[in-house]
C-alpha positions in Angstrom: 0.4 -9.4 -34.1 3.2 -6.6 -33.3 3.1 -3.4 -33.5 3.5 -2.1 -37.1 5.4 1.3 -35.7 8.1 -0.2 -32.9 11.5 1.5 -32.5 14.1 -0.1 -34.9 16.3 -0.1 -31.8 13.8 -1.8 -29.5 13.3 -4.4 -32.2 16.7 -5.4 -32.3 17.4 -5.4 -28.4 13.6 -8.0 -28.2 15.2 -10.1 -31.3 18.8 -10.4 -29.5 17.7 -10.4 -25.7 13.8 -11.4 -26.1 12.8 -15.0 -24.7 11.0 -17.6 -27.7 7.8 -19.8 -27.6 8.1 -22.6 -29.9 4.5 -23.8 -29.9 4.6 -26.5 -32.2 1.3 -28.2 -33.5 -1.2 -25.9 -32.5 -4.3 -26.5 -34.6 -5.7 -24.2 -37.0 -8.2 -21.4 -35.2 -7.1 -22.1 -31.7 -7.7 -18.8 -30.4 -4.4 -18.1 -28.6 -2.6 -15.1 -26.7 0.1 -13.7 -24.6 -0.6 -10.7 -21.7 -2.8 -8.2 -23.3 -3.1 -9.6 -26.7 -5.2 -12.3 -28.7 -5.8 -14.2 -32.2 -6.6 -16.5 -34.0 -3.7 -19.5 -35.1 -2.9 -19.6 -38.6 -1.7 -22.5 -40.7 2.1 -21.1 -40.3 1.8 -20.6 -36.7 4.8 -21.7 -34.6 4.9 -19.5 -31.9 6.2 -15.9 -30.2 9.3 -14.3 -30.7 10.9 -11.3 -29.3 9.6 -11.3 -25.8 10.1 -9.5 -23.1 12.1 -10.9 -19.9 10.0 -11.4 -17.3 6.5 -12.5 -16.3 4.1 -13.6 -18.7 0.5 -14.7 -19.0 0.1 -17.6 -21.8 -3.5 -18.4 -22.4 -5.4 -20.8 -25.1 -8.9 -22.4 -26.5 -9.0 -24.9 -28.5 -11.8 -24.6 -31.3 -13.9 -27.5 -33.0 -14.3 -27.8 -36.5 -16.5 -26.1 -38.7 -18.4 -28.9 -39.6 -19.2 -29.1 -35.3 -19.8 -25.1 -35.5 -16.6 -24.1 -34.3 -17.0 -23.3 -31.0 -14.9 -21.8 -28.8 -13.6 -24.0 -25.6 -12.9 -22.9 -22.1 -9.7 -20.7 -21.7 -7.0 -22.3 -20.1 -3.6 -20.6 -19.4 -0.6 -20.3 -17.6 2.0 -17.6 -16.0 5.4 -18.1 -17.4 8.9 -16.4 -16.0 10.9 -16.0 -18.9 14.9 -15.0 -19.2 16.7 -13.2 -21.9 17.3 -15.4 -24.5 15.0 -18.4 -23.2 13.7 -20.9 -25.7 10.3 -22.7 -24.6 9.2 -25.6 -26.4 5.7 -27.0 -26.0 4.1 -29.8 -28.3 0.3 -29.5 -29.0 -1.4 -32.5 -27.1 -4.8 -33.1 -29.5 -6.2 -35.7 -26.6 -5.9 -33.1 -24.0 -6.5 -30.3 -26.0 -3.8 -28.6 -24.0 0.0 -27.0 -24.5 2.3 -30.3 -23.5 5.5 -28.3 -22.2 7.5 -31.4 -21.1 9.9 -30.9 -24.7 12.0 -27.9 -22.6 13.2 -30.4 -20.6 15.1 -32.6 -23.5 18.0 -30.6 -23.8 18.8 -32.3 -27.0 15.6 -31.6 -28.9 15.8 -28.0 -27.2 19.3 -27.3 -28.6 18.0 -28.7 -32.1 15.4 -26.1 -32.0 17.5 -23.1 -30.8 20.1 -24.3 -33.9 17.6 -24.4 -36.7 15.4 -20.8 -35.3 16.5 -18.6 -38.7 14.5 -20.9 -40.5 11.5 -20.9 -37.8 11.3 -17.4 -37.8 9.5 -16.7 -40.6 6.6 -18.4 -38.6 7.2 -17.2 -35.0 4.8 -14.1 -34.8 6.6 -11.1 -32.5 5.9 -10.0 -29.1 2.6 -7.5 -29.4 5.1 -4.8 -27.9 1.9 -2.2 -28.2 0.9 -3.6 -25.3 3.8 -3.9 -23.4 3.2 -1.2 -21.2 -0.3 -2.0 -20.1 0.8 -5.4 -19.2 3.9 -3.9 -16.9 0.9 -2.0 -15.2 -1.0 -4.7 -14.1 2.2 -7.3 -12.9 4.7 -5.0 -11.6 4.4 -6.1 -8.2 3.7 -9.7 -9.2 7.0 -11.9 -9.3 8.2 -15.3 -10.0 8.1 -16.9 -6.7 4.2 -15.2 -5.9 2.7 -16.3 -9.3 4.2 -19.8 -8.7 2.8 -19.9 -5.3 -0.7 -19.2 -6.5 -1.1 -20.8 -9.5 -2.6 -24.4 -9.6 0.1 -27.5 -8.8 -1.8 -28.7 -12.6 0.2 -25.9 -14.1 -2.9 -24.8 -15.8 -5.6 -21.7 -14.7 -8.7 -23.2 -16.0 -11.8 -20.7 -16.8 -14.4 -23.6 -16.0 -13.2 -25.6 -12.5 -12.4 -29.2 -12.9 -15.2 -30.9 -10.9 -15.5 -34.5 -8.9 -18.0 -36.1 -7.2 -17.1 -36.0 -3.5 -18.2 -39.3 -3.2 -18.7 -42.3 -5.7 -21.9 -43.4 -5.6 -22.6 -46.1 -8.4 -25.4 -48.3 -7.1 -28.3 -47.2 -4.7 -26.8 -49.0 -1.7 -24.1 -46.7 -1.6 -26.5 -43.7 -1.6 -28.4 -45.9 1.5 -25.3 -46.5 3.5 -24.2 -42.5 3.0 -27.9 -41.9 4.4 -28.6 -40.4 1.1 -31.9 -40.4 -0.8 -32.4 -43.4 -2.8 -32.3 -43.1 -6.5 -34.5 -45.3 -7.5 -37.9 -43.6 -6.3 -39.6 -40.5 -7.9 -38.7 -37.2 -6.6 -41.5 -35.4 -4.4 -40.0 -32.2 -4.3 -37.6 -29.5 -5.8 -35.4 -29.8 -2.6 -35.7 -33.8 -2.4 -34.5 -33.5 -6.5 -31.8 -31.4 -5.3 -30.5 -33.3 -2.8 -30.2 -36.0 -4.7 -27.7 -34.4 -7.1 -24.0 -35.2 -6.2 -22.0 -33.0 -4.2 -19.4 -31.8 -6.4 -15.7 -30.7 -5.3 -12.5 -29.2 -7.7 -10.1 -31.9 -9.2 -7.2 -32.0 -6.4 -4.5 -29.7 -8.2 -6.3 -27.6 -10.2 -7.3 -25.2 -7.7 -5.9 -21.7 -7.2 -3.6 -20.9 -4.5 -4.8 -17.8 -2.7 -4.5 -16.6 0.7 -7.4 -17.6 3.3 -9.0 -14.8 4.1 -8.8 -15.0 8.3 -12.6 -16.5 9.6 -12.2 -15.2 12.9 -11.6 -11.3 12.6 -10.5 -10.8 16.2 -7.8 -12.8 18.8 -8.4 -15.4 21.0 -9.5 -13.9 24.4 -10.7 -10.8 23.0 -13.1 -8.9 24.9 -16.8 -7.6 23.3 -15.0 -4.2 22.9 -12.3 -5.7 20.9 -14.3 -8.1 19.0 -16.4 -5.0 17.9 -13.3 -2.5 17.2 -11.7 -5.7 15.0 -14.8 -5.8 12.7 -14.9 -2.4 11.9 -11.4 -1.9 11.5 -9.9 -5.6 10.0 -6.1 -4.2 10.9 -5.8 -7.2 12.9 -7.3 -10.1 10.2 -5.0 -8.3 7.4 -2.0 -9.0 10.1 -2.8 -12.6 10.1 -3.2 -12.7 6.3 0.2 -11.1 5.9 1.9 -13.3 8.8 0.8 -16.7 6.8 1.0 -15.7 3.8 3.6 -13.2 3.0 5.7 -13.1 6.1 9.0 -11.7 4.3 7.8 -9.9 1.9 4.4 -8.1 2.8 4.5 -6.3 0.0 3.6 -9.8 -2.2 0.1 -9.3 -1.1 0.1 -6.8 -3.9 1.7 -9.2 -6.0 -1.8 -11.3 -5.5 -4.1 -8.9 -5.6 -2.5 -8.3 -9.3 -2.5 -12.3 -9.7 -6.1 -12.5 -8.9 -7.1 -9.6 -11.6 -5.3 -10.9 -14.0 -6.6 -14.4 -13.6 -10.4 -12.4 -13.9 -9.5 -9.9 -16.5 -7.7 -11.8 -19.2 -8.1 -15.5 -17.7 -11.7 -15.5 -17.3 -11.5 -17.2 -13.5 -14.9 -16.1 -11.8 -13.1 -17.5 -8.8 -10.2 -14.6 -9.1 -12.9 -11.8 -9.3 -14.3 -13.2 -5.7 -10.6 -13.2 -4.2 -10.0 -10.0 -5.6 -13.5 -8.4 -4.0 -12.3 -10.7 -0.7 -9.0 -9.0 -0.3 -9.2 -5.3 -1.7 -12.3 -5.1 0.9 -9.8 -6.5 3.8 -7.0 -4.0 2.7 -9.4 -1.1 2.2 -11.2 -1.7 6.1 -7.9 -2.1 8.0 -7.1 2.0 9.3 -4.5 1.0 11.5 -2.6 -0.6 8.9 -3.0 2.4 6.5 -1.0 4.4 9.5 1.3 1.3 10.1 2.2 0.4 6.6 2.2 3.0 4.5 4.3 1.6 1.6 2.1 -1.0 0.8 -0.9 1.4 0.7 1.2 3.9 -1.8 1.1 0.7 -3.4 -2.0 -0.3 -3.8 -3.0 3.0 -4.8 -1.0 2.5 -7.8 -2.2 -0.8 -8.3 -5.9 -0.2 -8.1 -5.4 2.9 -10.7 -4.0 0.9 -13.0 -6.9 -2.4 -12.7 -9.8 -0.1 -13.0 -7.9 1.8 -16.0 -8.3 -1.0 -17.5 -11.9 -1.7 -17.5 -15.1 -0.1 -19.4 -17.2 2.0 -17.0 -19.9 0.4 -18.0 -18.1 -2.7 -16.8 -19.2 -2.8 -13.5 -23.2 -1.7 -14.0 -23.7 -5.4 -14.5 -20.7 -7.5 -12.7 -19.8 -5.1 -9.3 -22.9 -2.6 -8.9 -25.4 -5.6 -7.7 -24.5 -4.9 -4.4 -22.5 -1.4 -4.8 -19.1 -3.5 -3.6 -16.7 -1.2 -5.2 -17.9 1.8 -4.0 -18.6 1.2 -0.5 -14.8 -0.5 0.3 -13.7 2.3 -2.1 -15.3 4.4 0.4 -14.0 2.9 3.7 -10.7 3.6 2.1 -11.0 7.4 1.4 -12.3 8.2 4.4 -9.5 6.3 6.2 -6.5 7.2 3.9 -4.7 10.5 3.4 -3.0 11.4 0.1 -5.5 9.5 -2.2 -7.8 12.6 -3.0 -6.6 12.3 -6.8 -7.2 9.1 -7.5 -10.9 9.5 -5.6 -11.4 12.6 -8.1 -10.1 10.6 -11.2 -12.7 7.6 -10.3 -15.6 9.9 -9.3 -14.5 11.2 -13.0 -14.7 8.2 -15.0 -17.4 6.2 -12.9 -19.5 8.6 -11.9 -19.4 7.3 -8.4 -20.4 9.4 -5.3 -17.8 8.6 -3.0 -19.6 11.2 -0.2 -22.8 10.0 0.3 -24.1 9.3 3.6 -21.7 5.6 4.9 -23.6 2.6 5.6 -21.3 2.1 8.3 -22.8 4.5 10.5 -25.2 1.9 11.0 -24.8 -0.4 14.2 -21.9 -3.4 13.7 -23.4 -6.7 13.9 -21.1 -8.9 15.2 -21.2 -12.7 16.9 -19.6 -13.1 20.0 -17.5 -16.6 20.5 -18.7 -19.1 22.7 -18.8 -18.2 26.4 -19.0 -14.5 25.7 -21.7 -12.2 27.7 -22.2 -8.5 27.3 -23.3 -7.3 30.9 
């Protein structure tokens, strides 16, 4: 689980300042990891020593037996904040099939546990410290306060949603006083079988946190020149974002973007990957804001090297090229920013993307005018 080759010096500044998970009763074959690195539990497993302060991504699923074919659940997982020296203490909860973390709040049984770690240690596994770096890469503008912000109020980022009826309808008189389609006649058509089905909404709690991406891309009042100027250039939605969002610290909205790929990358969260497409395309069609703010676009320069680093190129053939997303907001943003003509190189590089072909955008803007609104 560490790296066979780390500095004698490092390993003693992780064993005296590194942070501890004491992950106590996790079954046999659980596939489990921390940041950029996963295995499989063994029967001595009790945890992760000799980590680095700061933030972390804890993530887990639960395996059935052999005799049920041992497969693999959904990933569950959680962003942790941990301090030099920290001791977390979770129990494994075999109902729930999930990491109960309530034990690092008995001091007692806490201090019991810090007391006896010499003889724990033997089965605490260390920090993968290979991949240190590459985890640094993709979190250095994420903090404490963003990640706790975004992630769920359950505690827990879920690859598969938690779903709910939106209504409870037991008995067919229900479905008749919703003026829904009774249940209790044959379907006539695909649509009428459809409909039928209940309408399904996430567990309240176990969504993700992110930003709303502004509806209305243009200010009250505005006239049909400014409605049209705010859809090609979205300086003005990206304001809004930033002004609900991240009002003193702008800057955080690179902490999410870094949230988001995280939750996609390592997480699994199909959700994540949409927010992620949703906000790189607002930051990369907003030219004012490239002159306005240009510390956040340094930024997310660095930040967008560092995500697609990460990923095969072959990655995106099947997941991003449907629609050529990538490459078109990529575009907006190279022909809007200065300065960003290496990174454009490196991608064309590594992607084979052709970043100069003719823009879509010369094409007419569509836009709907509000209510009320006439062109003359």
């Amino acid at each position: 689980m560490a790296g066979a080759d780390m500095d004698p010096e490092v390993a003693l500044g992780l064993f005296e300042e590194g942070a501890t998970l004491v992950l106590l009763g996790v079954p046999e074959g659980t596939e489990l990891g921390i940041d950029y690195k996963s295995w499989q539990v063994g029967p001595r497993f009790r945890g992760v020593k000799m980590i680095p302060p700061g933030i972390h991504f804890l993530y887990y699923s639960s395996v059935s037996s052999r005799s049920s074919g041992g497969e693999i659940g959904p990933r569950k997982g959680l962003f942790l904040s941990l301090k030099p020296r920290e001791l977390i203490l979770a129990h494994w909860d075999i109902k729930e099939e999930d990491l109960d973390f309530s034990a690092s709040e008995n001091l007692e049984e806490v201090s019991r546990v810090k007391a006896g770690l010499c003889e724990l240690d033997s089965y605490l596994g260390p920090y993968p410290y290979e991949t240190l770096r590459k985890w640094v890469s993709l979190t250095d503008k994420l903090n404490q306060e963003v990640a706790a912000a975004l992630q769920p109020l359950s505690g827990r980022v879920c690859a598969f949603s938690d779903v709910v009826p939106e209504l409870q309808l037991t008995h067919t008189k229900d479905r008749v006083e919703q003026n829904l389609p009774r249940n209790d006649t044959q379907c006539q058509t695909m649509k009428e079988g459809l409909d039928r089905l209940p309408r399904m909404k996430q567990r309240e709690g176990t969504e993700l946190r992110f930003s709303q991406i502004p509806k209305q891309m243009y200010p009250v009042g505005a006239t049909p020149a400014q409605i049209t100027q705010c859809s090609m250039d979205l300086s003005y939605a990206l304001s809004c974002l930033l002004e609900n969002y991240h009002k003193e610290h702008p800057l955080n909205v690179l902490g999410e973007l870094q949230f988001a790929f995280v939750c996609f990358l390592i997480g699994n969260v199909y959700e994540a990957f949409e927010h992620w497409k949703s906000l790189l395309a607002l930051l990369c069609k907003s030219e004012e804001a490239m002159k306005e703010r240009k510390d956040l676009y340094l930024g997310l320069i660095t930040v967008l090297y560092h995500q697609l680093g990460e990923i095969p190129p072959d990655f995106f053939v099947d997941i991003v090229s449907q629609n050529n997303f990538l490459t078109s907001t990529l575009q907006d943003f190279f022909q809007f920013a200065g300065g960003a003509e290496k990174f454009k190189a490196h991608l064309t590089k590594k992607f084979r993307w052709d970043f100069d072909a003719d823009l879509d955008d010369c094409a007419p803007v569509v836009v709907e005018l509000p209510e009320g609104v006439t062109l003359d």
